[in-house]
C-alpha positions in Angstrom: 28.5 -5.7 11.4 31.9 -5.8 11.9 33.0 -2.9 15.0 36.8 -3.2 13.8 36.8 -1.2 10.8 36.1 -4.0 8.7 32.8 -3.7 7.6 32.4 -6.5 5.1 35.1 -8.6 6.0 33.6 -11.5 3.4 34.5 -9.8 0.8 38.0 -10.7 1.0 37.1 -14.5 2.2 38.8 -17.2 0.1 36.9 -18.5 -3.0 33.9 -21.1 -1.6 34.3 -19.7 1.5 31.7 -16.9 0.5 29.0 -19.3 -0.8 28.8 -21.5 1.9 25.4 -21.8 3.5 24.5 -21.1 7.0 21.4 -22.7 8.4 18.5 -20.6 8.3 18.1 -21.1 12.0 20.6 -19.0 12.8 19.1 -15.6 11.0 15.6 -16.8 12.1 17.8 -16.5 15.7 19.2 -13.4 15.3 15.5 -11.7 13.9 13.8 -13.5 17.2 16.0 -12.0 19.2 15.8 -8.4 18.0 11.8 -8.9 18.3 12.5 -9.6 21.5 14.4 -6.7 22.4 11.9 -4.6 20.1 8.6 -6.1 22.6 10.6 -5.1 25.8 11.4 -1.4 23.7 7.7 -1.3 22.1 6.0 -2.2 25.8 8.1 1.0 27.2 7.8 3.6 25.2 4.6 3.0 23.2 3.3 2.7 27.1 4.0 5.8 27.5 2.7 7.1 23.9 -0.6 5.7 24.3 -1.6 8.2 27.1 0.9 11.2 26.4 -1.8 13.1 24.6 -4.2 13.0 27.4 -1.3 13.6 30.1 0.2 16.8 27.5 -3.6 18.0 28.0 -3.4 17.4 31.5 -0.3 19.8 31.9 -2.1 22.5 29.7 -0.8 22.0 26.2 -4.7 22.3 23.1 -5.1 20.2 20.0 -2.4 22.4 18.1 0.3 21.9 20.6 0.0 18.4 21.0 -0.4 17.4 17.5 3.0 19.8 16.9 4.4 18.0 19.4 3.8 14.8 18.4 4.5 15.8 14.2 8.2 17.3 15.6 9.0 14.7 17.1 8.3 12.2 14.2 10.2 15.1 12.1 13.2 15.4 14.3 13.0 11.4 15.0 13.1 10.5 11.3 15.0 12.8 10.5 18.6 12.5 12.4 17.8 8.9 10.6 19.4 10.8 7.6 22.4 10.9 9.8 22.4 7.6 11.3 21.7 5.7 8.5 24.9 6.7 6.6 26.7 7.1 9.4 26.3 3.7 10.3 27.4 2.4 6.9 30.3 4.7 6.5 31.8 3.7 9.9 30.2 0.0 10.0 30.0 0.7 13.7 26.0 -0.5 13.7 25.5 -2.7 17.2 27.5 0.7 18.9 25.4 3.3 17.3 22.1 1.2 17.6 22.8 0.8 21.5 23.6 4.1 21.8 20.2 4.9 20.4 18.4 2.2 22.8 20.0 3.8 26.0 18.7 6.8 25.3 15.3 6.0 24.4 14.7 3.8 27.0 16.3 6.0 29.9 13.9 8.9 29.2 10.6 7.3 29.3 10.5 6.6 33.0 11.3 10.3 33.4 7.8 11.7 31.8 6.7 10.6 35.8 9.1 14.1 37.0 7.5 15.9 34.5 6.1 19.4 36.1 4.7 21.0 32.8 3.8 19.8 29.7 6.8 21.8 28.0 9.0 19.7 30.0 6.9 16.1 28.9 7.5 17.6 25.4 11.2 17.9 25.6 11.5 14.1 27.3 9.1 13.3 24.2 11.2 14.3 21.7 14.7 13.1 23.4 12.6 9.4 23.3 11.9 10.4 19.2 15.8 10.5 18.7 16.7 7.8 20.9 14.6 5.7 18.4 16.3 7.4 15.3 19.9 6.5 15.7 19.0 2.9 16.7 16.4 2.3 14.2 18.5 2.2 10.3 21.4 0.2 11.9 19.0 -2.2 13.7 17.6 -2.9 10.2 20.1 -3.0 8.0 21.6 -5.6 10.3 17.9 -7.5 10.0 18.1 -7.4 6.4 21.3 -9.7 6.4 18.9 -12.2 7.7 16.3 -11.2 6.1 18.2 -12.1 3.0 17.8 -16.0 4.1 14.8 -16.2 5.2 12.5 -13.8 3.1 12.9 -9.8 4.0 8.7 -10.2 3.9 8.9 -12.8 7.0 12.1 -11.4 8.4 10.3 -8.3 8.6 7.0 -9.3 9.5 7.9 -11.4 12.1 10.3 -8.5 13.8 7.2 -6.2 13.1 5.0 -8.4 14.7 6.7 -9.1 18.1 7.1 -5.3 17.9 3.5 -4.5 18.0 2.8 -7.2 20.5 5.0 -5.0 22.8 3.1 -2.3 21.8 -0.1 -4.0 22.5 0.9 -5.1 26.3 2.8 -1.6 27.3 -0.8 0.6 26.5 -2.8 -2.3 28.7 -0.4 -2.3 31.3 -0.4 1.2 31.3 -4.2 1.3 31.3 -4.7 -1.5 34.4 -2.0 1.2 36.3 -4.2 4.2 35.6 -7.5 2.0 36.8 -5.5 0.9 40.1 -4.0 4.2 40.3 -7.1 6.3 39.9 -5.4 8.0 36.6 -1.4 8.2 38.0 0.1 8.8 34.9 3.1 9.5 36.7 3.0 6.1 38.8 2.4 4.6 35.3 5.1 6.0 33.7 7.5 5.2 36.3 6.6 1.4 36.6 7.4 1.4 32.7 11.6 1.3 33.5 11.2 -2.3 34.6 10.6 -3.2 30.6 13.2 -0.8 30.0 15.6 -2.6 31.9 14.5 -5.4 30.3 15.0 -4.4 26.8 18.8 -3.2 27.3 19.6 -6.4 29.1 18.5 -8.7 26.0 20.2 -5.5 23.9 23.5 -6.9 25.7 22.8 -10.4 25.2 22.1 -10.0 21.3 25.3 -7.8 21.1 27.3 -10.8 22.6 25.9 -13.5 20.6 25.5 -11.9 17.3 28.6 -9.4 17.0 29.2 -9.6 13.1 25.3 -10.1 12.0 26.3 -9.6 8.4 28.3 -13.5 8.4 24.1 -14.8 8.6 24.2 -14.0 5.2 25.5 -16.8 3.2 25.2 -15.1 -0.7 28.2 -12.9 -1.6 27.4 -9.2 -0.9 24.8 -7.7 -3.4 27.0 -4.3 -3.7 25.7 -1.2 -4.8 26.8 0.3 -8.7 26.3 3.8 -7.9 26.7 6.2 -4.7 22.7 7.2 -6.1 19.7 5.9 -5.0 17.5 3.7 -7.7 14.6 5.7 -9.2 12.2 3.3 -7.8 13.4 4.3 -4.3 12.5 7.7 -4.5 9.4 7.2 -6.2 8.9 4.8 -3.5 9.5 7.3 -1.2 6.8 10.1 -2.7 4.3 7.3 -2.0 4.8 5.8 1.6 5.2 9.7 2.2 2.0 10.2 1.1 0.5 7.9 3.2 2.6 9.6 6.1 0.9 12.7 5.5 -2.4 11.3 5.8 -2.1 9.5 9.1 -3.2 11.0 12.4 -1.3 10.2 14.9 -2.7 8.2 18.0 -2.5 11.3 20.3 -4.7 13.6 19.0 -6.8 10.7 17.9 -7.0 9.9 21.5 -7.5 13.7 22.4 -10.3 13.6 20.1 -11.9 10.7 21.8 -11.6 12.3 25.4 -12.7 15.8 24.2 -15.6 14.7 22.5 -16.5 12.2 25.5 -16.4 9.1 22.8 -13.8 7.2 24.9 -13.2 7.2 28.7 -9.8 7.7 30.0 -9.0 3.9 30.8 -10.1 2.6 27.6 -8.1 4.8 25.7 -4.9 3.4 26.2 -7.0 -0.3 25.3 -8.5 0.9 22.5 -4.2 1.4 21.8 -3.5 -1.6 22.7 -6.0 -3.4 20.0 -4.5 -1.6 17.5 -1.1 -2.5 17.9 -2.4 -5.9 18.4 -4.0 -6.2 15.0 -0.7 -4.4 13.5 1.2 -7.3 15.0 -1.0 -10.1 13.7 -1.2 -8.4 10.1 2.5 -7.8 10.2 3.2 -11.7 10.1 0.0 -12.4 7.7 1.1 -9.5 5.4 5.0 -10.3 5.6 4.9 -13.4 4.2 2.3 -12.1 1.7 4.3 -9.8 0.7 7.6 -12.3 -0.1 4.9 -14.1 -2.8 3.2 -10.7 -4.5 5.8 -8.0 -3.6 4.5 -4.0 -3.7 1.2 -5.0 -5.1 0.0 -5.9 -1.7 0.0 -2.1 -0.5 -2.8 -1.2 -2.8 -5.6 -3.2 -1.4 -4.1 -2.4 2.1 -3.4 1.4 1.4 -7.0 1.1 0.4 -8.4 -0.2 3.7 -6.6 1.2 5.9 -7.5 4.7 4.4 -10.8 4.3 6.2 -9.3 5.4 9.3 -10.0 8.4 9.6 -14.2 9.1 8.6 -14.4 6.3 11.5 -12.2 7.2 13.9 -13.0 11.2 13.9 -16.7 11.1 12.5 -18.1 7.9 14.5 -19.6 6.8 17.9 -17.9 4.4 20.5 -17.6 1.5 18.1 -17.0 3.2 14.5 -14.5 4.4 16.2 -13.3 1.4 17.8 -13.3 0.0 13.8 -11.5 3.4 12.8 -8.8 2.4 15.6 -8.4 -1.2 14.2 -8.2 0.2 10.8 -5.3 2.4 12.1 -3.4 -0.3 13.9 -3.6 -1.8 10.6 -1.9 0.5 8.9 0.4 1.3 11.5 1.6 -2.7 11.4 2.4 -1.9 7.1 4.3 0.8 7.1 6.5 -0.4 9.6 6.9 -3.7 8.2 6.0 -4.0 4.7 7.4 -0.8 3.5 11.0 -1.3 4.8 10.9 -4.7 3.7 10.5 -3.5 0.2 13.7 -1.0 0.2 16.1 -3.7 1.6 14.9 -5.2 -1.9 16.2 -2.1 -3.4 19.8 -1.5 -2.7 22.9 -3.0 -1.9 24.1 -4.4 1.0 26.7 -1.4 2.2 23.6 0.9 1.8 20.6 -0.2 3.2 21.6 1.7 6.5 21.6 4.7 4.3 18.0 3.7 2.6 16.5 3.2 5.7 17.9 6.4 6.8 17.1 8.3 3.8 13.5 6.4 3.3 12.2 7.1 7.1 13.8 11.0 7.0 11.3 11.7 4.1 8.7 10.2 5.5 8.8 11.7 8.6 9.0 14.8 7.2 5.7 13.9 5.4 4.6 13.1 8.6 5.1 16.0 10.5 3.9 18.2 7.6 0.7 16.1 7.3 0.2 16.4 11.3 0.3 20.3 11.6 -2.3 20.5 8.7 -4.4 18.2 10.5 -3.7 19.9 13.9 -4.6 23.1 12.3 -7.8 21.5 10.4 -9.0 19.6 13.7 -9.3 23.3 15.4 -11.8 23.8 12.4 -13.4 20.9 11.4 -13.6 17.5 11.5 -14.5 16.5 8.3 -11.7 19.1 6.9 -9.5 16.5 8.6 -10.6 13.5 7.4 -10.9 14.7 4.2 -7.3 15.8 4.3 -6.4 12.4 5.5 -8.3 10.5 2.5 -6.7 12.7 -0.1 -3.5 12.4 0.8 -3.8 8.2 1.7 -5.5 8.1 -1.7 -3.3 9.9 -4.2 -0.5 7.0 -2.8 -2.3 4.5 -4.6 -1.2 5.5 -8.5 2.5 6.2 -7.6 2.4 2.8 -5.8 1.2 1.4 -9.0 4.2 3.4 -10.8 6.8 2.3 -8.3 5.9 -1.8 -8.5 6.2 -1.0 -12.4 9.3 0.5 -12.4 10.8 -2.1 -10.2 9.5 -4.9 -12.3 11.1 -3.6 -15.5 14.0 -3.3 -13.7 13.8 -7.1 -12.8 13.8 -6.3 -9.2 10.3 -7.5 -8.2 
């Protein structure tokens, strides 16, 4: 976007000049690049993530505190996206405030290492959570402009997918340190700046090469009609945020596994690591899926992913090894599929604001569903994974709703 005031400065191009063409090389460019930036981000902070519920144990913090932790920060992360999102599109300043939101997220991660209780980790925790908020609605509203050339589904799926490969190599590194280190977590968390300083050198390089990302897309602006939201957004919304309430996150999953003696220390971090593997790979399977059959793809995926949780909480070494896969895949939709659908929805001036909007709710979905679980896993286990099929479950009609609505409206 434009970081001169301007923030659609084709609108005022001469007639022709708006319908010209660009090679689709150049978007497919500019969405390499931001995977690239997003492994380097992915193998830093989800690093870190993949062991911060056994190292928040480790300082002293139960089951209730860690899965508070963890929800808050998801709650505070998505939500300053309410913030960031329209910000970004009411100033068109979105490479400053997604860089802002980069430096701050990868400059606290090395800093869990000087952590001396686990009220400080939680603060560092989530600082990291907001770091990722301001840069994530900018970041992808600027995708979506290339998106818009190549497919939002493959634009998407392919970002997504170099994502979770980051976030597949961070938790293994992370676990070879602890093996070496004879379980360092703070050795392993300050090795993890060296992809951090990584990630905001290619941050640099995109910003140079790619200053105005919205000239990759060749159509003249789609515009919004109305400072609203479509219906189908919000009912959108109700669903992914259903899903959101129903997912554990990895943590106290990964508490579970070391509390219960399922899952040795090392391994947990791998276990991590597959998941976010098989995210990555279903990211670019599902993303192009999803540019040939649209929102009907979430049902059967909705559906399997579901399973989660009876494996992961209820299971041995290797249910819950499936139960991990099934999460990873799940992980790998929502944060490709999903947003790929709400670009879809709105105009180009406020997709920032979508994203911002969409990923507020559901993280405020999220961090409800995680204190009820954290307050059910002090009870019972199958109270929580009955909590979690419920809520993954009930999705599935409004999905149904939402793909209807948006096919009457001619959207889909």
């Amino acid at each position: 976007m434009s970081q001169t005031g301007a923030k659609h400065p084709r609108r005022n191009s001469p007639a022709g000049s708006v319908g010209r063409r660009r090679p689709t090389s150049a978007p497919l460019r500019f969405v390499l690049m931001v995977g690239v930036m997003s492994f380097f981000a992915d193998f830093t902070y989800e690093g870190s993530r993949s062991v911060i519920g056994p190292y928040l144990g480790l300082l002293g913090a139960g089951a209730l505190a860690i899965s508070m932790v963890t929800g808050a920060g998801e709650l505070l992360g998505y939500g300053i996206r309410l913030l960031s999102g329209p910000g970004a599109d009411r100033s068109g300043r979105y490479w400053p405030i997604a860089i802002a939101g980069y430096v701050l997220q990868m400059s606290v991660v090395p800093l869990l290492a000087l952590a001396g209780s686990w009220e400080v980790a939680a603060a560092l925790i989530l600082l990291e959570r907001v770091g990722k908020a301001i840069r994530n609605p900018p970041r992808d509203a600027m995708l979506a402009h290339a998106a818009s050339e190549i497919g939002y589904g493959w634009a998407f799926g392919v970002h997504e997918a170099l994502d979770q490969f980051g976030a597949t190599f961070g938790p293994l590194f992370v676990a070879i340190v602890l093996l070496i280190g004879h379980r360092d977590y703070k050795v392993a968390f300050a090795l993890l700046a060296v992809p951090a300083v990584i990630e905001l050198s290619f941050l640099a390089v995109a910003r140079l090469s790619y200053p105005h990302p919205e000239h990759l897309e060749s159509s003249a602006p789609k515009l919004s009609t109305s400072d609203r939201m479509p219906r189908v957004f919000w009912l959108y919304l109700l669903a992914a945020a259903l899903v959101a309430a129903g997912f554990a996150d990895f943590p106290l999953i990964a508490y579970h596994f070391e509390k219960s003696r399922i899952v040795s220390t090392e391994l947990v971090p791998v276990f991590y690591a597959v998941a976010m593997a098989v995210g990555g790979a279903g990211s670019l399977v599902f993303g192009r899926l999803f540019d040939r059959f649209g929102m009907r793809l979430l049902l059967p995926l909705t559906l399997l992913s579901s399973l989660y949780a009876p494996l992961a909480f209820l299971g041995g070494f290797w249910l819950s090894f499936a139960g991990v896969v099934l999460w990873g895949l799940g992980s790998g939709v929502q944060e490709s599929i999903i947003p790929a659908a709400v670009a879809r929805m709105v105009g180009q001036d406020r997709r920032a604001s979508a994203f911002g909007i969409f990923t507020g709710g559901y993280g405020v979905a999220w961090f409800l569903g995680s204190t009820v679980i954290g307050l059910l896993f002090g009870i019972s286990l199958p109270l929580v994974v009955l909590f979690s099929l419920i809520a993954e479950l009930a999705a599935l009609p409004v999905f149904v709703a939402a793909r209807r609505l948006q096919a009457a409206t001619n959207q889909d």
